[in-house]
N, C-alpha and C positions, 0 to 999 in steps of 0.2 A: 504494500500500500504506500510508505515512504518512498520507496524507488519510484511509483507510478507518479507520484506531487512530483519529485526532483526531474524525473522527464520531460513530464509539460512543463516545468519553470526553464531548463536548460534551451526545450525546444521554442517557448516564447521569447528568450534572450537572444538565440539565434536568428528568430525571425524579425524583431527589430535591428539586429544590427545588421541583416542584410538589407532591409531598410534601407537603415540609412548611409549603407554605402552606395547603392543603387540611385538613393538622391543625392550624393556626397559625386558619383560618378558624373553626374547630370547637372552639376551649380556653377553655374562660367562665373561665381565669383574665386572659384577655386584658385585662377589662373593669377589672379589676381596679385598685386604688392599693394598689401593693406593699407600705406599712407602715402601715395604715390598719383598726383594727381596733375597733370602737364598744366600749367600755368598760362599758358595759351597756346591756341590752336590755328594753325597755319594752315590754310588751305594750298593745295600744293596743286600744281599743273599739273600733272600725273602725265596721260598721253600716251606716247611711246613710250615712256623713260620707267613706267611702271612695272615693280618687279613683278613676275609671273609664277616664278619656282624656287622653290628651294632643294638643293640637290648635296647629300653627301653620300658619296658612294663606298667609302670604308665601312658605314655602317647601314647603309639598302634603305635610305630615303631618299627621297624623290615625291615631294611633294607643291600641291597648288599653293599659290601666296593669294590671302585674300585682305585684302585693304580693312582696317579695323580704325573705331577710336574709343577712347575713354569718357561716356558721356556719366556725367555728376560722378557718381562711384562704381557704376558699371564699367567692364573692361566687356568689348565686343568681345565671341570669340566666335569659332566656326568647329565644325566638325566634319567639314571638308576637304582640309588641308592647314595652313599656319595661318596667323595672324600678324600682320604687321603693321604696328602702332603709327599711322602716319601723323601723329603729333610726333612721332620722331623724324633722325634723317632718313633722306631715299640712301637706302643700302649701296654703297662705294662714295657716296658725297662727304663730305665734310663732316665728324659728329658721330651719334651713336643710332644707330638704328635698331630699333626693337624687334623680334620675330618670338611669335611666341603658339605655344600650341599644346592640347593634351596627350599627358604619357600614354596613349593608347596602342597597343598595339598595331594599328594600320595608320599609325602617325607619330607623334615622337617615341614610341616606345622604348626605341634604340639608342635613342640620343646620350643614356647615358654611356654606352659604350665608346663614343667619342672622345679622343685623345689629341691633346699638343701634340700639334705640326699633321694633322686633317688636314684636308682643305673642303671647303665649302664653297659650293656656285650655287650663284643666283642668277636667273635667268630674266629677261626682260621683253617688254610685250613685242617691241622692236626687233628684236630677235639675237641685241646683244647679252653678253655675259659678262660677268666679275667673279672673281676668284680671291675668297677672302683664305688665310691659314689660322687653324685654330690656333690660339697662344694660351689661354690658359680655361680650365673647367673648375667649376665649386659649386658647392651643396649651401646655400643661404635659405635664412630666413625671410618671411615674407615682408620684413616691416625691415629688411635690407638693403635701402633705396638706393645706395652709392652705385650698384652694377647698374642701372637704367640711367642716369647722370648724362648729360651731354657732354662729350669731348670735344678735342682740337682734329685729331687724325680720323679715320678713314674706319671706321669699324662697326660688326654685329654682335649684339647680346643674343642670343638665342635662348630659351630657357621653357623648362615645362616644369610640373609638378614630379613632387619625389616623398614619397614615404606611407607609411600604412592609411594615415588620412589626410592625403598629401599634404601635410603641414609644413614641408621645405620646398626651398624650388631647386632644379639641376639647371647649370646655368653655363651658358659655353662662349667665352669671348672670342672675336676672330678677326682678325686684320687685313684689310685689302693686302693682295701679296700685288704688291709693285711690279713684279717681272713678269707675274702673267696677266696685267690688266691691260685692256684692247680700248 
């Protein structure tokens, strides 16, 4: 009779916390950096110049780039492919560019197997490319705002979620490599 209470207690525990991982899988505030809010918003020409893809082939992605922004405290996000914050720079310009997207498996899943000296391409609706090399990869927290910062040089943040309820992000910087930009 005790074992039969402790089953249904164990299998009601179970069913909410598939729950709420299931809604936990599904919250685009997940993607989110808690106190990170772009200051102002630049409409940008986009046109040709707009990136299309994002491509690393060390680790078999190959994914759409879909144009996102940060409205009040919502972060857009897609499940079609990345997202790239265009309150940041266009990826190879001046500045930091944002790309961001869920650890899913038919999207960043891989990401974290991404290591210094990758390279990453991004592809453009024009039909050119840039070639950034990863420099360095870290596990932060969400309220970590310094990796989204804008810089002086030529670089991506990439970053998805990481941990049991993704409470950290995996975050991968990467530098236009000069010798192979066209």
């Amino acid at each position: 009779m005790m074992s039969a209470k402790l089953f249904t207690y164990f299998g009601a525990v179970c069913l909410i916390s598939a729950l709420f991982l299931l809604w936990q899988r599904s919250n685009p505030k997940r993607l989110m950096f808690s106190s990170f809010f772009p200051s102002k918003v630049e409409t940008l020409s986009l046109k040709d110049s707009q990136p299309t893809r994002l491509i690393i082939r060390n680790s078999n992605i190959d994914l759409p780039i879909i144009p996102a922004k940060v409205k009040g405290q919502n972060w857009e996000t897609t499940t079609q492919g990345v997202s790239w914050l265009i309150n940041s720079s266009l990826p190879g310009e001046e500045g930091n560019s944002v790309i961001y997207g869920h650890n899913w498996e038919n999207l960043l899943g891989n990401l974290i197997s991404v290591k210094p000296g990758y390279q990453i391409e991004i592809a453009y609706k024009d039909g050119s490319k840039k070639i950034f090399t990863v420099d360095s990869t870290a596990i932060v927290s969400p309220k970590n705002i310094s990796v989204l910062k804008q810089s002086k040089d030529k670089k991506i943040t990439l970053y998805t979620c990481i941990g049991l309820f993704d409470e950290k992000r995996f975050v991968v910087v990467a530098k236009i490599d000069k010798k192979l930009a066209n």
